[in-house]
N, C-alpha and C positions, 0 to 999 in steps of 0.2 A: 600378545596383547595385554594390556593394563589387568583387565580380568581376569586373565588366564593367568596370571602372575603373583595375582596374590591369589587364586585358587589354588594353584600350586606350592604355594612359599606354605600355606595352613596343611595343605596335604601331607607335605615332609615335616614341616613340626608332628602332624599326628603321628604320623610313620615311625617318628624317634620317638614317640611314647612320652610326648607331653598333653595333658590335659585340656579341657574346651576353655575351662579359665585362663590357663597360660597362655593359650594360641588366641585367647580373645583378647589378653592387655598388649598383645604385640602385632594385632593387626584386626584394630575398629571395626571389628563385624558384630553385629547381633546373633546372639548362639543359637536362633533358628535357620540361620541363616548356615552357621556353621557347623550345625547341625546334619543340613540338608547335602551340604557340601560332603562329609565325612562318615557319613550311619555304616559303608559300604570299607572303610578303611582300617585293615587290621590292627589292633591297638596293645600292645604289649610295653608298661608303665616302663618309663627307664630310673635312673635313681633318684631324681629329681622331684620326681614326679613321687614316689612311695614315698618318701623324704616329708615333702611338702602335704599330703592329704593320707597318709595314712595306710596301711594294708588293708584294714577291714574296708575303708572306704573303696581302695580302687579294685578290691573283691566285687565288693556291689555292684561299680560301676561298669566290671567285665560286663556284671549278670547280665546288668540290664540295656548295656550296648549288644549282644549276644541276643539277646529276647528280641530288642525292637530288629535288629539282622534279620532273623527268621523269620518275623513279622512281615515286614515288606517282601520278604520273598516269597512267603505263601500269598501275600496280597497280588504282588504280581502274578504269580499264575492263576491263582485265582479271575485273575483280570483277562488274560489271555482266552478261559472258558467260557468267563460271559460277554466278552466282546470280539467276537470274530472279525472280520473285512468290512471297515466300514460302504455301506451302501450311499448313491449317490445323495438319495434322502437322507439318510444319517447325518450325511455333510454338512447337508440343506439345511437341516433343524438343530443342531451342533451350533454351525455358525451363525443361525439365527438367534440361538439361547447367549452367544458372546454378544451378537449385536446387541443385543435388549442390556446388555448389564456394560459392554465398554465403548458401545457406537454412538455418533452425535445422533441425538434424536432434532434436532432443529437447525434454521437457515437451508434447508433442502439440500445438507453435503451428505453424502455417504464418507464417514468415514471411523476408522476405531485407533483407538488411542491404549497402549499397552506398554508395559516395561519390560513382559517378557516375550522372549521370543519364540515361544512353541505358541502361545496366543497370537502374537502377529501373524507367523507362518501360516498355522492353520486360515489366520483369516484370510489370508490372499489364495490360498485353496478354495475355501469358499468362493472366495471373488471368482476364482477361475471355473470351478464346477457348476456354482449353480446361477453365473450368470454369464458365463464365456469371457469376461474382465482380464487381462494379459499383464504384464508387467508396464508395459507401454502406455496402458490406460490408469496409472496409481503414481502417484505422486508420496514422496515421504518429506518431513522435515523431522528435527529432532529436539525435542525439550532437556536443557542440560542441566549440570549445576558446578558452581567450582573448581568442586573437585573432577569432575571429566575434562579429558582430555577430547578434546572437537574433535581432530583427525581421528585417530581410533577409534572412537567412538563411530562414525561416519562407517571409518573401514569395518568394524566390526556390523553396523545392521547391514551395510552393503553384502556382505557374508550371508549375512541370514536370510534376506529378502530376494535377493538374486539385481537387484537395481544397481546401474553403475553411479560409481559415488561421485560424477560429473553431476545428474540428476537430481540431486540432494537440495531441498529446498534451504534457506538458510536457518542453522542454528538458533534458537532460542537461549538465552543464558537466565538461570535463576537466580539473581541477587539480593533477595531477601535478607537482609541483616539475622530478621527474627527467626530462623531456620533453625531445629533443635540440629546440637553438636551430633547426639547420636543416627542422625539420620546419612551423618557420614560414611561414604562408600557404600549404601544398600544398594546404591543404581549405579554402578560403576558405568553403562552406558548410556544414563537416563533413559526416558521415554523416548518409544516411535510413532507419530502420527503418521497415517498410512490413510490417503484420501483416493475418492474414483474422479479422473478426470476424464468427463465425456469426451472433452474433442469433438466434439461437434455429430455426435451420435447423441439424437434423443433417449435413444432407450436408456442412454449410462448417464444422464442430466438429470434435472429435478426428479425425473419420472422413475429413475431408480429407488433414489430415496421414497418418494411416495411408495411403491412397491412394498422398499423394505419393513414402510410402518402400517402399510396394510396386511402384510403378514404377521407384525407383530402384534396388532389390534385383534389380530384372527385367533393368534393361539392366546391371548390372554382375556379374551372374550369371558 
């Protein structure tokens, strides 16, 4: 996939031991971006690279790739002791703290809006724990922009969400002239809107949404 492609093409630049600046002017990513992608990827500078920034520089730069390594590793297990199996209410109030910050609050739709996909997943988790909501009952469509690719894109949240990509409501394209240039490639799959379609079940119609923002009037009371 488009994604997986140029995650990979940055991986092997890191691999041979070229730099976040180098692998940034040769594939328009933002270096938190590229960052996140590579904290975990062994880095031993090739000639190029010591050539171009330096010895003492990519000394440093072991360090402190080496430092933040260790860092997320302790953080993850760290995460592991304070957060065991999450509980069904964990779920419940989990995906109610995403509703509140990525769900419409208005027109009576339940639905959340996300670009990433542990957010989505987890939402339709929610949908399915703590209101019984099935794949059958969610509707998606997709916000693009130029540079995606429609089909892959499609195949890829069809991947994610478990929805066949017959389903798929139509694509959005964003054609904004005024779009800064660097915003290119951060959403290599755009956005997924991800809505509850009752089907003719009161409890998953207006009445869910009500629900949803009477709980969320409840904890922000």
């Amino acid at each position: 996939m488009y994604h997986q492609e140029i995650k990979q093409k940055a991986i092997n630049l890191r691999k041979n031991g070229y730099s976040y600046n180098y692998i940034g002017k040769h594939i328009p990513l933002a270096k938190s971006t590229l960052s996140d992608w590579l904290h975990d990827v062994p880095f031993i500078p090739n000639e190029y690279t010591l050539k171009t920034i330096g010895n003492a520089r990519v000394a440093s730069g072991k360090y402190k790739h080496q430092t933040k390594v260790d860092s997320l590793k302790k953080a993850r297990l760290q995460a592991k002791k304070d957060i065991a199996i999450l509980s069904d209410r964990d779920v419940m109030m989990l995906g109610l703290g995403i509703y509140i910050g990525e769900g419409s609050k208005t027109f009576n739709i339940t639905r959340v809006v996300n670009s990433d996909p542990k957010i989505i997943k987890f939402s339709l988790k929610w949908f399915k724990i703590s209101f019984g909501i099935g794949i059958k009952n969610v509707g998606i469509r997709l916000h693009l922009y130029p540079d995606n690719n429609v089909k892959e894109s499609i195949k890829y949240w069809s991947k994610i969400t478990g929805i066949p990509e017959k389903d798929f409501g139509k694509s959005s394209i964003d054609l904004r002239t005024n779009k800064k240039n660097r915003n290119h490639g951060k959403l290599p799959h755009g956005t997924a809107h991800i809505t509850v379609n009752g089907l003719g079940d009161k409890e998953l119609g207006v009445y869910l949404h009500r629900r949803i923002m009477a709980w969320i009037n409840r904890v922000l009371c």
